[in-house]
KOLDREN-251522 format. One record per residue (C-alpha): residue in one letter; y, z, x. Coordinates in steps of 0.05 Angstrom, whole numbers, padded with zeros to 5 digits, always signed. Layout:
BEGIN
AYZX
...
% end
This chain:
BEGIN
X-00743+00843-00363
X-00746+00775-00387
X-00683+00759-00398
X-00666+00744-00321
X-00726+00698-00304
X-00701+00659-00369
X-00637+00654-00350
X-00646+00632-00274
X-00691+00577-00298
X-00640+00558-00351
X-00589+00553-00296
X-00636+00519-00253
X-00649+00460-00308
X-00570+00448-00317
X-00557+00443-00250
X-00617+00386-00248
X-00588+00354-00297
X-00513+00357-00288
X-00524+00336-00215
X-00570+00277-00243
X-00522+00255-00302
X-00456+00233-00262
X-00480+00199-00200
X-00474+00125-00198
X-00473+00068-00154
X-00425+00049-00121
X-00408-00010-00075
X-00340-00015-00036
X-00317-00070+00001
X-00258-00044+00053
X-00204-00076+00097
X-00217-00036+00168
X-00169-00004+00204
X-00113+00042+00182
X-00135+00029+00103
X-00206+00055+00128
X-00182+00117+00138
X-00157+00119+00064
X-00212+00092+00039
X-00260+00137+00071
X-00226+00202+00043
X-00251+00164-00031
X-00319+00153-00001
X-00331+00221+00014
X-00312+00252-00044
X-00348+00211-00085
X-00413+00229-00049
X-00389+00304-00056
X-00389+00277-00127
X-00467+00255-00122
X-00455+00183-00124
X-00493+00133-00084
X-00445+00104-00036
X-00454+00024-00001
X-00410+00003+00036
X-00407-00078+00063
X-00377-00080+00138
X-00384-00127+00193
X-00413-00122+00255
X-00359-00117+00301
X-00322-00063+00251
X-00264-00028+00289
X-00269+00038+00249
X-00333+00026+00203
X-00392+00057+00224
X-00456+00038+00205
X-00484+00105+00203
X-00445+00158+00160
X-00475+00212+00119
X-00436+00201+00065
X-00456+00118+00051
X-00511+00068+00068
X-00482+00007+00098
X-00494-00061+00088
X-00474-00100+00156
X-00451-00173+00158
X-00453-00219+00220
X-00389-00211+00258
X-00328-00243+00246
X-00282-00251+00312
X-00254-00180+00334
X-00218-00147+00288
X-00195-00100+00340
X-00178-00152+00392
X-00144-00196+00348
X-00099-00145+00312
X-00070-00109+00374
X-00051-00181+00403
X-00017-00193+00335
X+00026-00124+00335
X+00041-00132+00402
X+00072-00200+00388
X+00119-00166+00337
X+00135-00106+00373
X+00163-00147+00432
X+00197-00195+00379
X+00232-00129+00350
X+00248-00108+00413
X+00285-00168+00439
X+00321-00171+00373
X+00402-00156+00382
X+00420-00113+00319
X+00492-00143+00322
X+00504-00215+00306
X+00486-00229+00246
X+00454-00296+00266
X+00408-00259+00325
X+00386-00212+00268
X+00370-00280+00224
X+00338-00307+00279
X+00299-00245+00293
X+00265-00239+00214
X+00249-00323+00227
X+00211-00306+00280
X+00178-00243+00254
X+00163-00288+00192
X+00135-00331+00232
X+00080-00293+00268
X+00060-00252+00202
X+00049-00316+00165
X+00012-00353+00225
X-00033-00289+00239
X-00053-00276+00164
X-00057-00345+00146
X-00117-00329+00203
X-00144-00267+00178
X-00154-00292+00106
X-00190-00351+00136
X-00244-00312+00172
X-00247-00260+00110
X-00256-00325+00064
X-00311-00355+00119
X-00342-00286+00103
X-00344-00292+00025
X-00376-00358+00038
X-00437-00322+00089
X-00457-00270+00036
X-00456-00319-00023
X-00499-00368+00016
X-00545-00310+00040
X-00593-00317-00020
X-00639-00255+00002
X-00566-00212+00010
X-00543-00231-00055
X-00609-00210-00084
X-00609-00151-00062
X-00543-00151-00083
X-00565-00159-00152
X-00618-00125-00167
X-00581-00064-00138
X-00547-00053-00208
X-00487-00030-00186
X-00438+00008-00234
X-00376-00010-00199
X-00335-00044-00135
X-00282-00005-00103
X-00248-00050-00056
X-00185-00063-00024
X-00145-00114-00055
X-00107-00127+00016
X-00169-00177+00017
X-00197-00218-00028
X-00272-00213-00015
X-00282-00159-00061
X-00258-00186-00124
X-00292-00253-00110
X-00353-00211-00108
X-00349-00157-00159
X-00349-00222-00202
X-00403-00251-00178
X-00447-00187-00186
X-00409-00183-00257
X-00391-00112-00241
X-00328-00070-00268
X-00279-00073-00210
X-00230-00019-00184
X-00172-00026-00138
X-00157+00017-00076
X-00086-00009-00075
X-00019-00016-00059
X-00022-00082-00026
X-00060-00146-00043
X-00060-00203-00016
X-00008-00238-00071
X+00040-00185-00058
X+00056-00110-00071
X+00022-00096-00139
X+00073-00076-00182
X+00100-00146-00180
X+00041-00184-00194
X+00018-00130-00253
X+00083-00094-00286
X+00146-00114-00307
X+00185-00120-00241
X+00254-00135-00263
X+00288-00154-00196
X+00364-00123-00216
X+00338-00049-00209
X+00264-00054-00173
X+00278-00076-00099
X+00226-00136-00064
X+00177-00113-00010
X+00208-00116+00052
X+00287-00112+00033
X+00299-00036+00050
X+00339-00047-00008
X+00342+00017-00067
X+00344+00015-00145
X+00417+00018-00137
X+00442-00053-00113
X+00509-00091-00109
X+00516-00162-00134
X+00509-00189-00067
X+00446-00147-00053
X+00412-00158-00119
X+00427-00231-00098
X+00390-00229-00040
X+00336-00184-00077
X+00319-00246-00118
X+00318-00298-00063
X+00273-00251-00026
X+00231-00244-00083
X+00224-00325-00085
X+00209-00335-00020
X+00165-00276-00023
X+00113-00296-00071
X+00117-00371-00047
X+00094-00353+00025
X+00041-00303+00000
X+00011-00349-00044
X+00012-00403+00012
X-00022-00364+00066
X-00079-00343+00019
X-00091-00391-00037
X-00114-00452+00015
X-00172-00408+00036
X-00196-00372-00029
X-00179-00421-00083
X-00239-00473-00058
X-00284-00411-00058
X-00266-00396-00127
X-00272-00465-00151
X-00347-00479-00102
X-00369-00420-00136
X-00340-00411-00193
X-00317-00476-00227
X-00254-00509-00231
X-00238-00483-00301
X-00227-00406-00258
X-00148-00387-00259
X-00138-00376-00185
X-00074-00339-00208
X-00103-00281-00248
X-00170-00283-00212
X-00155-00220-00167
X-00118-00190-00224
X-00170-00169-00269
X-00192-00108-00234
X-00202-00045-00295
X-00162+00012-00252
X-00111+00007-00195
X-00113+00064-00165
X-00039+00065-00127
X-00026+00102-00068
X+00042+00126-00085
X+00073+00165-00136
X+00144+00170-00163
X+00170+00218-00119
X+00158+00168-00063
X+00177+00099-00113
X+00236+00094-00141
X+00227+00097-00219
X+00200+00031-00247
X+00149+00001-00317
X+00085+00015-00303
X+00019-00010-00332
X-00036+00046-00370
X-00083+00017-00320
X-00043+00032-00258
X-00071+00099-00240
X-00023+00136-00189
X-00056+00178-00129
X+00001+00187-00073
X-00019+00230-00029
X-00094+00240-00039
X-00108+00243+00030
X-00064+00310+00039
X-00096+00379+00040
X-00073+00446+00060
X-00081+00455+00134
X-00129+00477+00174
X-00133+00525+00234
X-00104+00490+00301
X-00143+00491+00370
X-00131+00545+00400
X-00093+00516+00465
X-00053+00470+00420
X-00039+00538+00375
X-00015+00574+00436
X+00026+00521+00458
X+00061+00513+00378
X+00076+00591+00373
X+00108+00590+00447
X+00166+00548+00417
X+00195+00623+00387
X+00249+00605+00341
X+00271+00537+00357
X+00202+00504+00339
X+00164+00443+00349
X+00168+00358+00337
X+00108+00324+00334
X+00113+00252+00345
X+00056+00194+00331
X+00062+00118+00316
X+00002+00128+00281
X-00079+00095+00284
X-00052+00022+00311
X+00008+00035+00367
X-00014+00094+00419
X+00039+00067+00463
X+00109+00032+00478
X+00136-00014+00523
X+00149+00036+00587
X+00226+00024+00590
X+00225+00051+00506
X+00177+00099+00529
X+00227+00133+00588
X+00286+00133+00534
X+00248+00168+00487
X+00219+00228+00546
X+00286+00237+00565
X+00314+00256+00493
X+00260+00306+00481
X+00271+00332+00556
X+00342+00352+00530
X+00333+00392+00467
X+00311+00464+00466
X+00248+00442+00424
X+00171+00436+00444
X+00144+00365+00437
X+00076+00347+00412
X+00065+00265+00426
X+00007+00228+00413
X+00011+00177+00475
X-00044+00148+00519
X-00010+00108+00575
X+00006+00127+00641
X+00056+00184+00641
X+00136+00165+00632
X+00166+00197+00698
X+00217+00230+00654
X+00174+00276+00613
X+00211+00345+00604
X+00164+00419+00611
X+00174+00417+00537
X+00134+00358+00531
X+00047+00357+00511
X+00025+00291+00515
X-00038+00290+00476
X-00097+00231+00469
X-00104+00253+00401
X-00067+00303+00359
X-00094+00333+00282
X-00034+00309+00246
X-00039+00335+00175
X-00056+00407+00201
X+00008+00407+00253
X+00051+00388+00191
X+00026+00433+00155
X+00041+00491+00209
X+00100+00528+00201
X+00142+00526+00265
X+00143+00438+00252
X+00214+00425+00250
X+00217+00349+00255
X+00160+00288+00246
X+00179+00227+00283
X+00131+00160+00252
X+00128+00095+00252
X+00129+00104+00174
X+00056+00089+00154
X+00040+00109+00097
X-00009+00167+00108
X+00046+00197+00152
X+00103+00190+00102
X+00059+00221+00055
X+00030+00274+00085
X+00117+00293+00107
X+00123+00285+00037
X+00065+00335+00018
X+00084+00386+00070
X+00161+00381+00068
X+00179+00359+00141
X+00242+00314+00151
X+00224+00247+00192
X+00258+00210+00248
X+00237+00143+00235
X+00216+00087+00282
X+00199+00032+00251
X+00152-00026+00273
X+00111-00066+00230
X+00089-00086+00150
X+00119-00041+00099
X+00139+00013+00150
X+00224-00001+00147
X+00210+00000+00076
X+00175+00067+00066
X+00224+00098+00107
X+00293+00075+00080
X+00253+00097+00007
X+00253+00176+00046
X+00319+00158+00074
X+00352+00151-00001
X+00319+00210-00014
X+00362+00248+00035
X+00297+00260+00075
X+00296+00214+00140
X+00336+00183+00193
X+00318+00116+00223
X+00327+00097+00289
X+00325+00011+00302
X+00274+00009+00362
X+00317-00046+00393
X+00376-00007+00402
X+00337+00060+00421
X+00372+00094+00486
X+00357+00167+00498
X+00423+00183+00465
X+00414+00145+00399
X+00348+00180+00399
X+00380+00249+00417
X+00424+00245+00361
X+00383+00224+00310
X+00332+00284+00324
X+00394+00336+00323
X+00416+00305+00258
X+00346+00319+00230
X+00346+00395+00260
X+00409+00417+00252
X+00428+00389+00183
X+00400+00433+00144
X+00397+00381+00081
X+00343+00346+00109
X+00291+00396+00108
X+00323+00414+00034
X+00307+00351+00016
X+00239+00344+00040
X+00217+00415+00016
X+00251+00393-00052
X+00202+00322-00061
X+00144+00369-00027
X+00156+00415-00093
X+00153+00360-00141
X+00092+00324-00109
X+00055+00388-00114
X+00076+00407-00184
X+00018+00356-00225
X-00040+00374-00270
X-00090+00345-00225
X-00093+00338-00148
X-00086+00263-00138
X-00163+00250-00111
X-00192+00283-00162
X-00149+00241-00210
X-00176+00176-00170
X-00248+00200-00172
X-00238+00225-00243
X-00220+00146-00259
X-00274+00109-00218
X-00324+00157-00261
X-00284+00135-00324
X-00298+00068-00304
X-00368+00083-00294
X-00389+00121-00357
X-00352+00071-00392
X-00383-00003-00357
X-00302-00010-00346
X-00244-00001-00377
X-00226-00074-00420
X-00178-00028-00467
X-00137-00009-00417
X-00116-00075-00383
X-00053-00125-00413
X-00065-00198-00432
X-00007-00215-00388
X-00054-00227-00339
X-00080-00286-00367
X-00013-00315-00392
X+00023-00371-00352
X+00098-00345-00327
X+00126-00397-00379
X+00084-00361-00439
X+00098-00284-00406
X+00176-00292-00405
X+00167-00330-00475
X+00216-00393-00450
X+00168-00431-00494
X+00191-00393-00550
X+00256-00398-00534
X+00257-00470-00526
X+00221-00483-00597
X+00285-00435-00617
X+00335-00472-00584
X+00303-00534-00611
X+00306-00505-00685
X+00385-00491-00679
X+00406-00559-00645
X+00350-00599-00703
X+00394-00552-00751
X+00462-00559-00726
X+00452-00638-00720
X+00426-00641-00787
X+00489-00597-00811
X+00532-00643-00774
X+00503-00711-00803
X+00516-00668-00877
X+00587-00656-00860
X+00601-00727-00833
X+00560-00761-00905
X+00598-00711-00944
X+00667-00724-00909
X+00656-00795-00916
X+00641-00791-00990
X+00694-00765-01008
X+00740-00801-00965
X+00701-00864-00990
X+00712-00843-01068
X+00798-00824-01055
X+00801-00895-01023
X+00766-00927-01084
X+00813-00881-01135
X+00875-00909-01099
X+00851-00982-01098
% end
């Protein structure tokens, strides 16, 4: 009779002290926007977890709120409308792609000059409000004491910005890395071994399979590359770093030395490449199984019968198009036999087909997921590729902005995508591409092939992320895990000083060999003269 009233309590006590023993504190310092929405999926889970959640966000945050149940947040002054200021700067590039002429090769020169131009000017801007931010909070003595005496176990941050490192090393707190960008670059580059004859630069839609001429151009992209990144960002942080820090601080390796990068991709999206044992790889942790759909959106899905439905979205950023795009792209989907489900929220293009929902809002994950999806058109975010990926839909790619050309043409080589340049998009261009996708069966192959191998791991990628933020928690970081090259100069990490001291050794040797030879052939030239004399 005892036996159960032991046990319960026994159970009861466990639970107490299970749920008490792995919550921490965390604090996580995000880029808003689209990499909210990642980071947020993190956020949650960890407070499933039992971990004590902050989260630093401005005032005028786009998509942080300030109440959540699943963090306590710690609002900043504001810092000049995120929102505002973003959709003028996309804008500006989408009508720079869009007067773009695909065919000379100068126009399309011409084209990436200007493109170059507006992405440097625009983030030269950004990093100078987020570095006028750094500066706020460190001069905010009664913020930074609270700060302090907080005792946080870790910073999760986005390394698109540079605020959180700067301050997970002010707080002297183990950092982690949300990350596939930073602001010196895609992080491979900056961390692993990135030899530049089979690992393509951001930005070149190039593959791990290049031609001389293309592995040429790899390599002045790659120059150019890290010389503009480092200009549009080191003016702003690198006084910080030195005000607060002292001039001794390596601006170079000072937003490398983060304990875990947690990378959102994997290898069935990357093309194989050296890696680093801190580089933690969680592609796809945003993707789950769907869910049921509403039921009007349901009806409408199952009404397609056998020929099925497309959903299009250019994701979180672009709900619309230039009208004259916009009519191109009704008219395609008014010809095929297909239902249409397209997230757009401008006035209605006159040419919409009966097969056409235009929707404010669609739940994008849980329409991939559902089984009559026979085509995903995206702007090739990230989230989207990944979540085609995860559920093994084929994509018709229109590509705007950032690292989108590049995340497509990486589903493109693997047989699963066709892209469409939104400059030369008529309604038959279109057409075609979206029959190509249907009706070629090796698309959808393809897709349901990387699906297969994304799926097939040990551990679902977000546990794997939280598992590692924990690691780095139990542990007060993870020092055994991360390389000295860090900390080495690029003259000591390719070791040209060793090879020079080498170089110097044979040429101090050969000389020295060929002063011996010339004595010794002079002796004895010197000693037959004196015999015949």
């Amino acid at each position: 009779m005892k036996l159960p009233h032991v046990s319960a309590i026994t159970f009861i006590l466990l639970l107490i002290q299970v749920s008490g023993a792995s919550g921490g504190k965390v604090l996580v310092f995000p880029l808003d926007g689209s990499h909210w929405v990642n980071m947020e999926v993190l956020i949650e889970e960890l407070h499933v977890k039992g971990h004590e959640v902050t989260v630093v966000r401005a005032a005028d945050s786009w998509y942080i709120r300030e109440k959540s149940p699943f963090y306590t947040a710690v609002t900043l002054p504001s810092h000049g409308g995120f929102e505002e200021n973003f959709e003028t700067f996309l804008s500006q590039q989408l009508e720079i792609r869009l007067q773009a002429n695909p065919t000379p090769f100068w126009s399309r020169i011409w084209t990436r000059i200007q493109l170059q131009r507006v992405i440097v000017e625009q983030f030269f801007q950004f990093h100078k409000k987020m570095s006028e931010i750094v500066v706020q909070m460190f001069e905010d003595e009664n913020l930074m004491v609270s700060l302090n005496e907080a005792k946080y176990d870790v910073v999760l941050t986005d390394p698109s910005i540079g605020g959180g490192a700067i301050l997970a090393r002010q707080l002297q707190v183990p950092l982690v890395f949300n990350v596939r960008w930073t602001i010196q670059g895609e992080a491979h580059f900056l961390l692993a071994p990135s030899p530049l004859s089979y690992i393509p630069f951001t930005a070149t839609e190039l593959t791990d399979k290049m031609t001389f001429p293309q592995r040429v151009r790899n390599v002045l992209s790659y120059i150019l590359g890290m010389y503009t990144q480092s200009s549009i960002t080191e003016p702003h942080y690198k006084p910080i770093i030195e005000k607060y820090f002292g001039p001794d601080e390596d601006y170079s390796t000072f937003f490398l030395d983060a304990d875990i990068w947690l990378m959102r991709n994997d290898f069935v999206f990357e093309f194989p490449r050296p890696t680093m044992p801190n580089i933690v790889y969680m592609g796809g942790f945003q993707c789950k199984p769907p869910k049921p759909l509403p039921d009007d959106l349901e009806e409408f899905v199952r009404s397609s019968g056998d020929h099925g439905v497309i959903v299009m979205t250019l994701g979180t950023l672009v709900a619309k198009l230039p009208q004259d795009v916009t009519e191109e792209i009704a008219a395609a989907f008014a010809q095929l036999p297909q239902k249409i489900v397209w997230r757009y929220t401008a006035p209605r293009p006159a040419k919409v087909g009966n097969n056409t929902l235009l929707v404010n809002w669609l739940p994008q994950n849980d329409l991939l997921g559902h089984p009559k999806i026979r085509c995903f058109v995206t702007h090739g975010g990230t989230n989207g590729v990944q979540e085609a990926i995860y559920h093994g839909v084929p994509v018709v790619g229109l590509p705007l902005f950032f690292d989108q050309p590049d995340n497509l043409s990486r589903i493109r080589a693997k047989g699963g995508a066709v892209i469409v340049d939104i400059a030369m998009l008529d309604r038959h261009i279109f057409a075609e591409a979206l029959m190509t996708v249907l009706y070629n069966k090796s698309y959808r192959e393809n897709m349901q092939m990387l699906s297969r191998l994304h799926r097939d791991q040990p551990m679902k990628p977000l546990d794997q992320a939280v598992f590692w933020i924990e690691y780095v928690i139990r542990h007060k970081g993870a020092r055994h895990l991360k390389a000295h090259s860090i900390k080495m100069s690029w003259f000591v990490y390719h070791s040209l000083d060793v090879m020079a001291a080498l170089l110097a050794v044979v040429l101090l040797v050969s000389f020295v060999c060929i002063l011996f030879v010339r004595l010794l052939w002079r002796m004895i030239f010197d000693s037959k003269k004196a015999k015949h004399e």
